[in-house]
C-alpha angles and dihedrals in degrees: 000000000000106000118187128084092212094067117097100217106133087088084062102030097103094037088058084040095059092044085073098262120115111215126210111196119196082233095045091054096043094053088045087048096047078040096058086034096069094038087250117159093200113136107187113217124227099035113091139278087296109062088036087069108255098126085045107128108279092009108090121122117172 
């Protein structure tokens, strides 16, 4: 969990991603949840596991 706005981490989402380790941004998870919100399917590409889709409801898969 990376929580402050003011850091600049969606360039390097995917490459810690890809290190094993899953990354949560505040502004990540504010866009999901607004997202979610509105019914909207969209799954931003780029920006880590979240925002693809993989922590939607039913869809986790460790």
């Amino acid at each position: 969990m990376i929580s402050c706005a003011g850091i600049q981490v969606s360039d390097v989402i995917e490459e810690i991603e890809r290190a094993g380790k899953p990354v949560i941004t505040s502004n990540q998870a504010l866009l999901w949840h607004c997202l979610r919100t509105l019914g909207l399917a969209d799954r931003p590409t780029g920006f880590g596991s979240l925002l693809a889709g993989n922590f939607d409801k039913g869809t986790y898969l460790p």
